[in-house]
PAZA-111818 format. One record per residue (C-alpha): residue in three letters; y, z, x negated. Coordinates in steps of 0.2 Angstrom, whole numbers, plus 5000, padded with zeros to 4 digits. Last residue first. Layout:
BEGIN
ALAYZX;...
//
This chain:
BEGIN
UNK504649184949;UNK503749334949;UNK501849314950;UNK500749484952;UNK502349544963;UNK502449364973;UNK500549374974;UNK500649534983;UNK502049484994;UNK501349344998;UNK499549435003;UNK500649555014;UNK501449415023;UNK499849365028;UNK499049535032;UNK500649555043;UNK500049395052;UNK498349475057;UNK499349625062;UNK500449535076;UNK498549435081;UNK498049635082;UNK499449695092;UNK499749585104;UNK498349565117;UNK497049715112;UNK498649855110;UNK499749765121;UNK500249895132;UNK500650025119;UNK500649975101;UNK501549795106;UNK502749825123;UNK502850005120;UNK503350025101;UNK504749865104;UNK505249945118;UNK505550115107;UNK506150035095;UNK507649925103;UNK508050085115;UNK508150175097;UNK509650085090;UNK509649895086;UNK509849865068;UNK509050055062;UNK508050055078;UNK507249895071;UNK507149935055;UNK506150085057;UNK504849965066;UNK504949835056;UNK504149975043;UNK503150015056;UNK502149845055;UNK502249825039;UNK501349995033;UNK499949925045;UNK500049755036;UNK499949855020;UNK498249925024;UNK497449735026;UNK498549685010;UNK497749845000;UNK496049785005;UNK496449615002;UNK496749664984;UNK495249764983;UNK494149614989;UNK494749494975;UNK494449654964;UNK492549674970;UNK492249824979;UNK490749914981;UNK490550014961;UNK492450044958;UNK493050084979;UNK491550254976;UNK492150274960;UNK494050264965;UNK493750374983;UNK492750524972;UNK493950524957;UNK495450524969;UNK496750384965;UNK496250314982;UNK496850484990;UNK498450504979;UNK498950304986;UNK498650355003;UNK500050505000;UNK500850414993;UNK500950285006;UNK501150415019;UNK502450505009;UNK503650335009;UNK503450305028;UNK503650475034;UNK505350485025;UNK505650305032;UNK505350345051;UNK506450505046;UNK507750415042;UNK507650285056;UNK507650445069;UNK509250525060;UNK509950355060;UNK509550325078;UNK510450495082;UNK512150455073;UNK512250515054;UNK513750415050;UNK512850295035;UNK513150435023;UNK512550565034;UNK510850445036;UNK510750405017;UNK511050605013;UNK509550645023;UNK508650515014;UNK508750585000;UNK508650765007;UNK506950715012;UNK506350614998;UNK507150774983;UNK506350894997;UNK504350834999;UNK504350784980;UNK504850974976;UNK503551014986;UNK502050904980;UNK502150974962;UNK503750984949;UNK503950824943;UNK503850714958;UNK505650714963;UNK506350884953;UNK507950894965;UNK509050824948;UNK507850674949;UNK507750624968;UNK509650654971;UNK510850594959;UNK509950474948;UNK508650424962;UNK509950394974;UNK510850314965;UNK509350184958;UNK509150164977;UNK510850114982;UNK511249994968;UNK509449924972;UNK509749874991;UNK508149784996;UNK507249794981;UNK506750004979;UNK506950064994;UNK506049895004;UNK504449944991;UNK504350114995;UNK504150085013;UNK502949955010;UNK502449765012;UNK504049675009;UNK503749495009;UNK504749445025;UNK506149565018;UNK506749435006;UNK507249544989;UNK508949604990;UNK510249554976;UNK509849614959;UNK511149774954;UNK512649704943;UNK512649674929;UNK514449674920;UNK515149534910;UNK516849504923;UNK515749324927;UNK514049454932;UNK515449554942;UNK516349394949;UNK514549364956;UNK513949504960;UNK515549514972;UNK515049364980;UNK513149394981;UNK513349554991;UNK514049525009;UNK513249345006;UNK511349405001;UNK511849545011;UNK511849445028;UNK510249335022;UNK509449485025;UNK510049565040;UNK509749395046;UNK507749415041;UNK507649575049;UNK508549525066;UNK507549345065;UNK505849455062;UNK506049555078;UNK506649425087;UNK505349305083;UNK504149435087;UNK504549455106;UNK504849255107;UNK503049255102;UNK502649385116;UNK503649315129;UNK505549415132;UNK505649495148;UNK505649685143;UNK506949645127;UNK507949535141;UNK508149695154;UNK508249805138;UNK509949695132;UNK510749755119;UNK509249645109;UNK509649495117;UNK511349495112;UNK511049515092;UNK509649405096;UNK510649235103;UNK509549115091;UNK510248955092;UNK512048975082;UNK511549165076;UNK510449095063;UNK511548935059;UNK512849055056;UNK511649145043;UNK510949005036;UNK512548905034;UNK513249085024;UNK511649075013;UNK512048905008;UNK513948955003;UNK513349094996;UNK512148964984;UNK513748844982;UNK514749014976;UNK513249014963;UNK513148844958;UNK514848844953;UNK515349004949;UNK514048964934;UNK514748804930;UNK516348894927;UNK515649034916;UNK514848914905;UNK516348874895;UNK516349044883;UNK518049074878;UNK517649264880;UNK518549394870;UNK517449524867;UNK517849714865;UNK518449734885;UNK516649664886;UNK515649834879;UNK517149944887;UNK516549874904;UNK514649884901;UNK514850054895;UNK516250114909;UNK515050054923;UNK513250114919;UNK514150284918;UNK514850284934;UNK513350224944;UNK513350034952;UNK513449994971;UNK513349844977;UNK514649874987;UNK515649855003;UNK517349874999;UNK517849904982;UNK516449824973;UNK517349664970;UNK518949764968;UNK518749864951;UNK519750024961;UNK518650184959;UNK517850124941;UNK519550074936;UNK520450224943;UNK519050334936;UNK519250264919;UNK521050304919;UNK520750464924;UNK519450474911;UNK520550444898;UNK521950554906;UNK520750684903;UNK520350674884;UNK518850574877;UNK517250644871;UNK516750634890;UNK515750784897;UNK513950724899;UNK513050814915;UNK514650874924;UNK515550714920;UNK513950614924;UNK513850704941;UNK515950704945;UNK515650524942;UNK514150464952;UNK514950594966;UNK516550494965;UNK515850334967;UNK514850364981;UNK516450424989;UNK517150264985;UNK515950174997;UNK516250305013;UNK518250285010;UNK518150125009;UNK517050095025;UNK518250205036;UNK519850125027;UNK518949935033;UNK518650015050;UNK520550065052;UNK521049905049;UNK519849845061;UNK520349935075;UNK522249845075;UNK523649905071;UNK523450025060;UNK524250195054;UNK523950265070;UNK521950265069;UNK522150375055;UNK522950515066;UNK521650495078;UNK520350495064;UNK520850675058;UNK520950745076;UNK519150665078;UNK518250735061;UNK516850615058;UNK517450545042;UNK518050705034;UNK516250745031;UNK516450625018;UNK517750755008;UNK516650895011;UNK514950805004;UNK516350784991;UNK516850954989;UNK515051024988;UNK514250904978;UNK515650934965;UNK515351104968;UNK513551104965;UNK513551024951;UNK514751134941;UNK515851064927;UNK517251134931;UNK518350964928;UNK517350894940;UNK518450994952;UNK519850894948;UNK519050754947;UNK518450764965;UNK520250834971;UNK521250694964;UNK519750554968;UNK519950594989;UNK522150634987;UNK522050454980;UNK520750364991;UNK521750445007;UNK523350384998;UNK522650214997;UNK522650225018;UNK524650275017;UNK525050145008;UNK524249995017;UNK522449955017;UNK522749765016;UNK523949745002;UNK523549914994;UNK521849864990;UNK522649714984;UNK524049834972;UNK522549964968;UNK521249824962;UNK522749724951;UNK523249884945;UNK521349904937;UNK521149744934;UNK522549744922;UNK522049894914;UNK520349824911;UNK520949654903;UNK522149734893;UNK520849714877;UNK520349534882;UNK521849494881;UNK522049284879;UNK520349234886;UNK519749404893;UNK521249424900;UNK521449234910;UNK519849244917;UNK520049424927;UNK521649394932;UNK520749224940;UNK519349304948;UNK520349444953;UNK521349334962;UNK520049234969;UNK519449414977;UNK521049434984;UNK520849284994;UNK519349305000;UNK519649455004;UNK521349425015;UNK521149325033;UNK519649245032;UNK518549365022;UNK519149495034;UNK518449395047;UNK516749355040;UNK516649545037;UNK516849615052;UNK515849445062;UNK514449505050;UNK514649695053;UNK514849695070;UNK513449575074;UNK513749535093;UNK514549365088;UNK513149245096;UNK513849085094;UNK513848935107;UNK513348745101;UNK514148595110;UNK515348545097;UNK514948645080;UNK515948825074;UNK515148905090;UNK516248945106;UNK515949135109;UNK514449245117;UNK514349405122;UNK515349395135;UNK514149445149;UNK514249285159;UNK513849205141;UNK512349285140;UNK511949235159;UNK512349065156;UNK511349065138;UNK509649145147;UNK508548985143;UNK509548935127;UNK509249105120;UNK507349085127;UNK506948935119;UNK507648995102;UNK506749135104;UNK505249015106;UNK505648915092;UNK505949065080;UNK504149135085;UNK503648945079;UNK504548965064;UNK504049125055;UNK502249095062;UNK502248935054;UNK502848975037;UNK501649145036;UNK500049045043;UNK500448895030;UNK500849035016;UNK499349125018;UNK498048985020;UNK498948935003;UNK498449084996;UNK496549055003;UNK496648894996;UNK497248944979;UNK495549044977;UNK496249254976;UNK497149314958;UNK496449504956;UNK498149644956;UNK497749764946;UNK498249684928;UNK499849594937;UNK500449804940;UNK500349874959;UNK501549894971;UNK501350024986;UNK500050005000;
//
């Protein structure tokens, strides 16, 4: 159920792999056809309910009930992209000509554009936030850094607090985009307030002011992420402020990889062009009504958009980050192939993960210390990832569906491991038939794993329908052609981790 090494993992005869991919291939598209079907179907009675909009093509409609994507695509319209180019080109022209002031001018140019859109007074939020976190750091006591800044996010939900912020804005989603900054940078201030308290800087504090300022305000990763740790951050930065770079092979770069965004941005339209899922799944009359094939269609189209989404939402500021000489975390691995709780943690959104295993999992003992401290480091881990997110009641349900999740496999992975179990699996088992073992066990780890997705996407009433319709009443019609596919995706999974591009 979680991933093995290459050695492990036994190759399988190419035509049962390609049996794999044909049955993964078509089952993706003809589930998509049918909800495609069925969008067009109910699009009158969509549309009646406003939930769709005129589409970007003649004679298409668009389904805008994503609020992160139709968020974010606005935004880009109206300022990001913009100010994103801008940093591209500050960014170009100093480490040509100055490559040693190249981080202090990103760093006004990041306060100056988040200025431009956040205003004054939502920049002072960020300001009077990092004040008091470095201040504090400045003790060097874990546990009040955590303290104030678990504080500071909690700050978030506090309704007087948030009337008076709603004033400064015209409009809701200016008040969104400080809500989502504030939540990001606090990330940012823990990873530094850890590392300052772990490793106190050589340098004096207005050096590591400064440092915060850049870290707080690099503007690719000012909004929305990825997120990358403090420390990971000042070396790679103070690596390529050292450099001056005339190398040429940046520009093809942003070519080909602003034309693979680009791609990933038709997809995702296209997506929510003939397939209306975001409606249909705030709809329980249409989620009760929808055909089996149909059923399953949308529960991968709502996966596989969240997908592409992030592909966009984090490949632009990868980008300028990879050009700006920092690495950035990978982008998410397509979750069509994920097999395991553990596995979607640890590829989907990496920055996040390798946070939370440098500032939860492995100060809290993780799987040091005996079966207890592994049981707190995962739970308060993804406790944090739920009050981070806004803690609403689907999220608290999500999080425990993953908690679950991840001990289950370990703990299935500890009983295989057994001395007993592994001889017994040794002496009966051939490795092509261990292999397909693991994939017939990961189609059941699949199949909740969609499951916590689904109530993360589309709330608990999504989930819970979901949970009914297949596990319950169609537990001899559904469920076991759903699993048989599972198994599939599973195997390509498998041979994608034994065979990485």
């Amino acid at each position: 159920m979680t991933s093995r090494s290459k050695a492990q993992l036994a190759p399988l005869p190419w035509t049962e792999i390609l049996a794999y991919w044909v049955l993964s291939f078509g089952s993706h598209f003809y589930s998509f056809y049918q909800l495609h079907r069925f969008s067009k179907e109910h699009e009158a009675g969509l549309e009646r309910g406003l939930q769709l909009e005129k589409g970007l093509l003649k004679g298409f409609k668009r389904d805008p009930s994503d609020f992160e994507w139709s968020f974010w695509t606005e935004w880009a319209k109206t300022s990001l992209l913009w100010t994103l180019t801008g940093h591209g080109i500050i960014s170009r022209l100093t480490s040509i000509f100055y490559p040693k002031f190249r981080v202090p001018a990103l760093t006004i140019y990041g306060v100056l554009a988040a200025s431009s859109v956040l205003g004054v007074k939502g920049v002072s939020v960020l300001l009077v936030h990092l004040g008091l976190s470095f201040s504090v750091a400045q003790l060097r006591k874990p546990a009040l850094s955590w303290a104030l800044n678990l504080l500071l996010l909690s700050t978030l939900h506090i309704q007087p607090l948030q009337e008076v912020q709603r004033g400064w804005y015209k409009t809701e989603e200016e008040y969104y985009l400080l809500l989502f900054s504030v939540a990001v940078c606090g990330l940012r201030f823990i990873s530094f307030s850890l590392e300052h308290c772990w490793c106190p800087s050589e340098h004096g504090g207005v050096v590591q002011l400064c440092w915060l300022f850049s870290y707080t305000f690099y503007h690719p990763f000012f909004y929305n992420g990825p997120i990358i740790t403090y420390k990971d951050y000042i070396e790679q930065m103070r690596r390529s402020a050292e450099e001056s770079d005339r190398d040429h092979s940046a520009f093809s770069y942003l070519v080909l990889r602003s034309g693979r965004i680009i791609l990933w941005w038709c997809i995702a339209e296209y997506m929510i062009h003939v397939m209306y899922m975001h409606s249909i799944q705030s709809n329980e009359t249409y989620l009760e009504i929808l055909p089996p094939w149909a059923l399953g269609g949308l529960a991968l189209a709502l996966v596989q958009f969240f997908y592409v989404k992030y592909l966009v939402l984090f490949g632009l500021p990868s980008m300028l980050a990879t050009v700006d000489k920092l690495v950035p975390p990978k982008l998410p691995s397509c979750v069509s192939i994920m097999y395991s709780f553990t596995g979607m943690w640890r590829h989907f959104d990496e920055g996040l993960y390798r946070w939370l295993i440098r500032y939860i999992y492995v100060p809290l003992g993780g799987s040091r210390h005996g079966l207890h401290y592994k049981l707190l480091s995962t739970g308060l881990a993804f406790g944090f990832v739920c009050l981070w997110h806004g803690g609403h009641d689907y999220l608290q349900y999500w999080a425990l569906m993953n908690w679950a999740g991840v001990l289950v496999e370990n703990g299935v992975k500890s009983l295989f491991a057994s001395p007993l179990i592994h001889s017994t699996v040794e002496q009966n088992f051939s490795p092509a038939m261990k292999r397909r073992s693991i994939a017939f066990l990961s189609a059941f780890s699949t199949a909740m794993l969609i499951l916590s997705n689904l109530v993360f996407l589309g709330g608990v009433h999504v989930g819970r329908i979901f949970w009914k319709r297949v596990f319950i009443q169609g537990w001899s019609t559904m469920a076991p052609p759903m699993l048989a596919f599972l198994y599939c995706f599973a195997q390509i999974g498998l041979e994608r981790t034994s065979r990485p591009p």
